[in-house]
C-alpha positions as CSV (number, residue, x, y, z in Angstrom):
1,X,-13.1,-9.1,0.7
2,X,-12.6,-12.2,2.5
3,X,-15.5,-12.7,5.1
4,X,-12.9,-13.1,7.8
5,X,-10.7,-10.1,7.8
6,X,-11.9,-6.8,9.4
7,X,-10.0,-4.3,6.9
8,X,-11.6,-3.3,3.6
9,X,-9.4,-2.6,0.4
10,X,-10.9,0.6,0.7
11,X,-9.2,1.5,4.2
12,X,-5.9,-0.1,2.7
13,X,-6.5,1.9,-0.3
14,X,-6.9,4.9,1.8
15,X,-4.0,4.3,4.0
16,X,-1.2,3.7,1.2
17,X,-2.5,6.8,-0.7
18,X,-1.7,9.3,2.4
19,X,1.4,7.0,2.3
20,X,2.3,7.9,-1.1
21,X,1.4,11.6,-0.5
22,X,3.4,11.9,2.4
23,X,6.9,9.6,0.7
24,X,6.5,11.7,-2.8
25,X,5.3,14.9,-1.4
26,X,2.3,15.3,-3.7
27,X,-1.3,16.0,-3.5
28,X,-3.5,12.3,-2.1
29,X,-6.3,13.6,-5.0
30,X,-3.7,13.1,-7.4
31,X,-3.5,9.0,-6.2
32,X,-6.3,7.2,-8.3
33,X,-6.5,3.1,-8.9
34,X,-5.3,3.6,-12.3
35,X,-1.9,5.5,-10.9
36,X,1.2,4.2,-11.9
37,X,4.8,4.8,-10.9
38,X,5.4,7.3,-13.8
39,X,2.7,9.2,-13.0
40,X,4.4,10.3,-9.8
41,X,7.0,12.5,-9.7
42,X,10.0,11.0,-8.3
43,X,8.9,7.7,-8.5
44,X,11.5,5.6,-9.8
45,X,13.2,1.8,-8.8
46,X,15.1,3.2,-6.0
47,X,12.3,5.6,-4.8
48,X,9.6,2.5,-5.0
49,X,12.3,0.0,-3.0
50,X,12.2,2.4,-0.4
51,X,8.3,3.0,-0.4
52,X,7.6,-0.6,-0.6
53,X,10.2,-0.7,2.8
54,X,8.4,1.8,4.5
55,X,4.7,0.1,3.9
56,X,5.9,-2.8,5.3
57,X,6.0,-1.2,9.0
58,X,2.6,0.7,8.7
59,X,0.6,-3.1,8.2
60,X,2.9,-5.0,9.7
61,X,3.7,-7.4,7.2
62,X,6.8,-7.9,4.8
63,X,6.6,-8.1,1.2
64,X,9.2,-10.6,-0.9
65,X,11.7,-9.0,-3.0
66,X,10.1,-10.0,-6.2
67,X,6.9,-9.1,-5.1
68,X,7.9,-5.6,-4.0
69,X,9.5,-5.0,-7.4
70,X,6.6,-6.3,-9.7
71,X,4.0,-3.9,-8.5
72,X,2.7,-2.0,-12.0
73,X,-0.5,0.1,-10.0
74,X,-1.5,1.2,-7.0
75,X,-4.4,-1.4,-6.6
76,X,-1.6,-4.5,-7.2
77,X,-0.1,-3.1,-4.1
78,X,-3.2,-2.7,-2.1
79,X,-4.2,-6.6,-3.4
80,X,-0.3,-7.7,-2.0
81,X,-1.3,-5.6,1.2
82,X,-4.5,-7.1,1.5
83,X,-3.5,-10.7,1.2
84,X,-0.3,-10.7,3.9
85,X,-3.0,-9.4,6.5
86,X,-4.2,-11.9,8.8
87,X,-7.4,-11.8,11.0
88,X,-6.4,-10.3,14.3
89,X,-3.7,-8.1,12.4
90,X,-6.3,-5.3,12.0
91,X,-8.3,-3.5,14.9
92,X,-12.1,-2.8,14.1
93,X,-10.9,0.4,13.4
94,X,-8.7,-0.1,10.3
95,X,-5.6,0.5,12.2
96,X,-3.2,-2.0,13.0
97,X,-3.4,-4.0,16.4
C-alpha cells in the first residue's frame, strides 16, 4: 500500500465483495482472491459491464473501457480500484469523502 493513501486493499477488498454479493445475489463467503467471473453465477460480459458501472459510483472513480473489460480476478479489480484512488478521496474510515 502506498504510504500516502488512507484505504487498505483489504477495505477495497471488503467493500467490492459485499458489492458482488449484493449485484449477483450470492453468499460474500463464497467471494475469495482467487474468484473468477465463472465461478459466479450469472456472471457473464454483460453482467460484469454493468458491475464494473456500478463500482465506479461507490469509490468514486471511473474505470476505461479496456480496463473494465480485462479484469480476470477479483484482486485485478481491487488493484484497478486501488490505483484510481487519490489521497483525500478516502475518509479515515474507509468510506468515501
Amino acid at each position: 500500500m502506498s504510504e500516502n493513501k488512507k484505504i487498505s486493499k483489504d477495505v477495497i477488498f471488503d467493500r467490492i465483495v459485499t458489492a458482488i454479493g449484493a449485484f449477483f445475489d450470492c453468499p460474500d463467503e463464497i467471494i475469495t482472491p482467487d474468484t473468477v467471473a465463472l465461478d459466479t453465477n450469472g456472471w457473464d460480459s454483460l453482467a460484469h459491464t454493468i458491475f464494473m458501472l456500478e463500482l465506479e459510483p461507490e469509490f468514486s472513480i471511473k474505470f476505461d473501457a479496456a480496463e473494465a473489460l480485462n479484469f480476470n480476478n477479483v484482486p485485478e479489480i481491487v488493484d484497478a480500484v486501488f490505483s484510481h484512488l487519490t489521497p483525500g478521496d478516502i475518509d479515515n474510515d474507509g468510506g468515501v469523502a
